[in-house]
N, C-alpha and C positions, 0 to 999 in steps of 0.2 A: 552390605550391612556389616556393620563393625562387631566382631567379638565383644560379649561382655563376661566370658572367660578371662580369669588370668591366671596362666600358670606359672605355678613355683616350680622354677627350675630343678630344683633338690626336690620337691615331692614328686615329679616327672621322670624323671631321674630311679630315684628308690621306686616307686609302682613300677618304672619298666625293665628296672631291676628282677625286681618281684616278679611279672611275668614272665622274662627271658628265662628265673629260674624254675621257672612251676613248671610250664610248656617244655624242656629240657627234661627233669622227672618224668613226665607224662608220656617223654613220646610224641610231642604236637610243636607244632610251630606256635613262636609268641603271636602271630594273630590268631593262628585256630585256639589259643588259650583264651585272646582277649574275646573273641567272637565266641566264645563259652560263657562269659559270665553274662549275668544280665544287668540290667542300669541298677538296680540296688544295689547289688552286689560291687559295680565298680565303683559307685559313689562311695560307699563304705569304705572302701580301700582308699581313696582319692581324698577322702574327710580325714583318714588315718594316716597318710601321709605329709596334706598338707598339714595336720596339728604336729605331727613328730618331727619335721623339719622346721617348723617354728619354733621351737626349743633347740635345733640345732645339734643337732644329734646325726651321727652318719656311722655309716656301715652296717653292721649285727645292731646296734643301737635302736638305730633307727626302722631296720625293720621288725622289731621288737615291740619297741613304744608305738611302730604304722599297727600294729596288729592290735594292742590292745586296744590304742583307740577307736579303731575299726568296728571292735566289737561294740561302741557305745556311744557307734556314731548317729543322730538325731536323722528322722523320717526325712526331714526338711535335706537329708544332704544329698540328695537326688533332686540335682538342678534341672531346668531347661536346658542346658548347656553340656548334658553330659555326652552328646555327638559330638561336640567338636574338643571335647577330652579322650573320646575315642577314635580320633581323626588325628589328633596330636600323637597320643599314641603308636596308632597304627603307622605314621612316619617316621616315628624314633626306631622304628624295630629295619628298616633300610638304610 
């Protein structure tokens, strides 16, 4: 079956960013971080992402504008697909 995921490279990118540095703070490896959050919580970040890298935005920027829009990200952005954003994930971090 074919992905109806598609990821933006630059929001894949900045979220695994974002994990690698939270799990590092923590004390946890970037999967025991990503395997911490639960599908709201990553869609939120993923929604916040992909909207801050569609402005184009990178670095401190970008995870800036990933957060605020995170905070104000719509119920609906917890897709069916958020497994295989956590599968993308979890192979960026090897």
């Amino acid at each position: 079956m074919a992905s109806t995921l598609e990821l933006s490279e630059a929001a894949l990118t900045g979220l695994r960013d974002h994990l690698m540095t939270t799990a590092a703070d923590e004390d946890k490896t970037p999967l025991e971080e990503l395997d911490g959050l639960s599908d709201s919580v990553l869609a939120a970040y993923w929604h916040g992402y992909v909207k801050a890298s569609e402005s184009g935005r990178t670095g401190q920027a970008l995870h800036i504008a990933a957060f605020g829009d995170s905070l104000f990200a719509p119920m609906v952005a917890v897709c069916k697909d958020i497994d295989e954003l956590r599968v993308a994930l979890a192979h960026s971090f090897q």
